[in-house]
N, C-alpha and C positions, 0 to 999 in steps of 0.2 A: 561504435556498436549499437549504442539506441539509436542512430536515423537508419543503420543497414537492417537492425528487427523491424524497426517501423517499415520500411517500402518492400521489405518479405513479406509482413503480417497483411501491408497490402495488396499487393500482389496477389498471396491467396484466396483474399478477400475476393479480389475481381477472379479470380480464375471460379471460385465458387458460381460465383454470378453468371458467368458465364455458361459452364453446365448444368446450372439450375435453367435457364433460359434455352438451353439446347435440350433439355429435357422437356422441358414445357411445351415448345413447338417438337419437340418428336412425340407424344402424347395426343398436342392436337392433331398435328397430321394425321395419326393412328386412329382417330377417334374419325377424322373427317371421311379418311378411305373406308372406316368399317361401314358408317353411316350412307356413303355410296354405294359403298356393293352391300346391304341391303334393300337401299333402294333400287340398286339394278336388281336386285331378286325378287324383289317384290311386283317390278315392270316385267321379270320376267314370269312371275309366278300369273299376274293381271294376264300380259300376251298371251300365257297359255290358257289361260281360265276364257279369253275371249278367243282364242283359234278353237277349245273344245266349244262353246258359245256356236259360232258358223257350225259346226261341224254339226253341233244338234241343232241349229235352224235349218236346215238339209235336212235335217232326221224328223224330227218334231216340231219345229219352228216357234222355238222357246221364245216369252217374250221377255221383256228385258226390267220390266215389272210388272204386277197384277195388282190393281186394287179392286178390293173388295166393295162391290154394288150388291144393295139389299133388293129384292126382286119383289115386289109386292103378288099374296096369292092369289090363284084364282080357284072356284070352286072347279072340283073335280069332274066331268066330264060322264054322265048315264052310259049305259050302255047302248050302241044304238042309236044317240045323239050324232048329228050333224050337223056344219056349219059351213055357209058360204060366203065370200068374199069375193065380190065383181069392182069395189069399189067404184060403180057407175053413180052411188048416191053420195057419193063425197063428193063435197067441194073444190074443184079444180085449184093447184097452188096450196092447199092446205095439207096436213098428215092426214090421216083417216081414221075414224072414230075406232074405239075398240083397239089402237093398238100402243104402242109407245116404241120410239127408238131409242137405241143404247148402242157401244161399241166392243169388242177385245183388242186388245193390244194398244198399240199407242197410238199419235195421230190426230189429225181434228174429229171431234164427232160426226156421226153421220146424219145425213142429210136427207130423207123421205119425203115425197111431196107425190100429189095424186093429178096425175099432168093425162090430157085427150090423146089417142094413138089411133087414127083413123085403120090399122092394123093391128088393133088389140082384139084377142079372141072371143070376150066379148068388150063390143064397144059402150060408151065412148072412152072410157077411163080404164088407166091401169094404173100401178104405187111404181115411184122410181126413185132408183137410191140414186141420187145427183149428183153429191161432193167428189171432188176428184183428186183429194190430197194422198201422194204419191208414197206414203209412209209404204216399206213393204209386208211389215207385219202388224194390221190393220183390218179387221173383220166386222164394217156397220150390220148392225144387226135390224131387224123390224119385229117387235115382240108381241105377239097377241093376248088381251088380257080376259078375254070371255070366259075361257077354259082352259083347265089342265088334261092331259091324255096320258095313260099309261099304255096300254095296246092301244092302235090305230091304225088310219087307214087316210093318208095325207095326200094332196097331186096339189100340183103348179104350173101355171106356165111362164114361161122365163124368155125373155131377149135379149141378149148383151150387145148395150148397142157401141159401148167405147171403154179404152185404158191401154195407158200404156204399157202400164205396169201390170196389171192382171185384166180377164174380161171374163168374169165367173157371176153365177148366181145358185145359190143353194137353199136347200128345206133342212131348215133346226127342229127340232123335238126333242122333249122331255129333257126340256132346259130351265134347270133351276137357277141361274142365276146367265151375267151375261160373261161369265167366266167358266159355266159346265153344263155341258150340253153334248148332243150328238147333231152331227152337221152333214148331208153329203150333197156333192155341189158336184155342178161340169163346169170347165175350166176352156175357153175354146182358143189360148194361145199355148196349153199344153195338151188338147186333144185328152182328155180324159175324166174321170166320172168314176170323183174319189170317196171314204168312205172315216169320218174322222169324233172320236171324240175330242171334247176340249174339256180338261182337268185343271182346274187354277189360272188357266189362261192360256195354257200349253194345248196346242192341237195337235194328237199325233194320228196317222194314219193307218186304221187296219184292214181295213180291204179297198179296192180298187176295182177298174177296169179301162181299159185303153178303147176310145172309140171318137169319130168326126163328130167335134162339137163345133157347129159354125155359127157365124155372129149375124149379128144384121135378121134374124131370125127366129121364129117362136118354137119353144122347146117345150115338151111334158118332161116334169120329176114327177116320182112318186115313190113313196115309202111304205113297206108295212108292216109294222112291229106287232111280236106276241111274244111277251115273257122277254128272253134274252138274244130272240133269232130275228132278225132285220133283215128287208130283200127292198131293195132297189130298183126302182122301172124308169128307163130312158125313152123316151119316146113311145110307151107303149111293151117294151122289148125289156123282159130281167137283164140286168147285169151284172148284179151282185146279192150273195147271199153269206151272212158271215151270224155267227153268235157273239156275245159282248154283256160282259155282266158289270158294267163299271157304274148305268145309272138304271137302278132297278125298280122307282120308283117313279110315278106321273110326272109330270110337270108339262109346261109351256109349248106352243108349235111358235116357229116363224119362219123368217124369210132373211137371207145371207148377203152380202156379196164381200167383197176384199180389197183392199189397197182404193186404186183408182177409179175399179168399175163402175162403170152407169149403168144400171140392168135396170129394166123393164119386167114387173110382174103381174100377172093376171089370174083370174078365176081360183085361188088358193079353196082348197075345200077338202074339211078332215072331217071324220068319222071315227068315235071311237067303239072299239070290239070288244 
């Protein structure tokens, strides 16, 4: 009788052991599946956060962060006052006095230098944004530090001479920092001559117009703000007239382009009203 208690007692003993251990790994497996299929939700929750992501870079072309750059001021702008820019007394291979570069979105910085264009409208010099880093959502910017404008009366002329990835050059105004601003720019690999604020870094589009932008060639922008109504001149020619009360206050003029472009600019000359 005691050695048949003894190898019952153990016996249970091990059978214990046994579903203590089958309990143990059924717990872990339970624990390991739940911890995957959170993670598959959470990849799936990420895929979806970055397909709506595309979907508003189509929409708005959201960047994927913004940091905050402090914009140094400039005194406000007379009424009446005017300013030109030929850069024919800059320095060849140098930036040009009076202004500073900065970028939105992500990317290498950009790249401004005051290079000769035996075709620049007036000779010999124009500012050309040179860098060619192919980031898509990437906007070098050229920011002028003389004055601020709230109404005004801005024109440019522009070349695009290369990019694979975009061939655009645009006029910024009443840009407070290099993350908010209003921007409208021609675009000569999508033919059009867009109309865009940029909010925290995000640039979305509210007015347009469809028209031959060709490269290799000297283009007039021009802008003219009063209060919250902004119009648009393409070569001379309205294209666009739209209201916008998002920056209601002075700030900054410059000069645009995006991604890859190498644009060409000349003669920049604002007035304010």
């Amino acid at each position: 009788m005691p050695l048949q208690y003894a190898f019952k007692m153990r016996r249970a003993t091990e059978m214990i052991r046994v579903r203590s251990t089958v309990a143990i790994l059924a717990l872990l497996i339970g624990a390991a599946g739940l911890l995957a299929c959170n993670k598959g939700d959470s990849r799936t929750a990420e895929t979806t956060q970055k397909g709506s992501g595309v979907d508003e870079v189509a929409k708005n072309e959201a960047p994927a962060a913004v940091i905050g750059t402090a914009e140094q001021a400039a005194p406000l702008a007379r009424s009446g006052q005017e300013l030109t820019y030929n850069f024919d007394s800059d320095s060849p291979g140098q930036m040009p006095l009076k202004f500073h570069s900065a970028r939105t979105g992500a990317g290498k910085e950009s790249r401004w230098l005051v290079l000769g264009d035996s075709t620049a409208p007036s000779k010999p010099n124009v500012i050309a944004q040179t860098s060619t880093d192919q980031v898509d959502y990437r906007f070098p910017l050229l920011i002028n530090d003389e004055a601020s404008f709230r109404d005004l009366d801005v024109t440019v002329s522009f070349k695009a001479v290369s990019g694979n990835i975009d061939q655009a050059g645009g006029l910024v105004f009443r840009l407070k920092d290099p993350n908010n601003y209003y921007v409208v720019r021609a675009n000569t690999l999508e033919n059009n001559y867009n109309l865009y604020h940029v909010v925290n870094g995000r640039r979305s589009e509210f007015a347009g117009a469809k028209l031959k932008v060709t490269s290799g060639e000297w283009h007039k922008l021009r802008v003219e703000v009063i209060g919250n109504k902004i119009t648009c001149y393409y070569d001379g020619n309205q294209k666009i007239e739209a209201t916008d009360d998002t920056f209601k206050d002075a700030g900054k003029i410059g000069l645009w382009t995006k991604a890859d472009s190498v644009t060409y600019f000349d003669d920049l000359r604002v007035a304010a009203r």
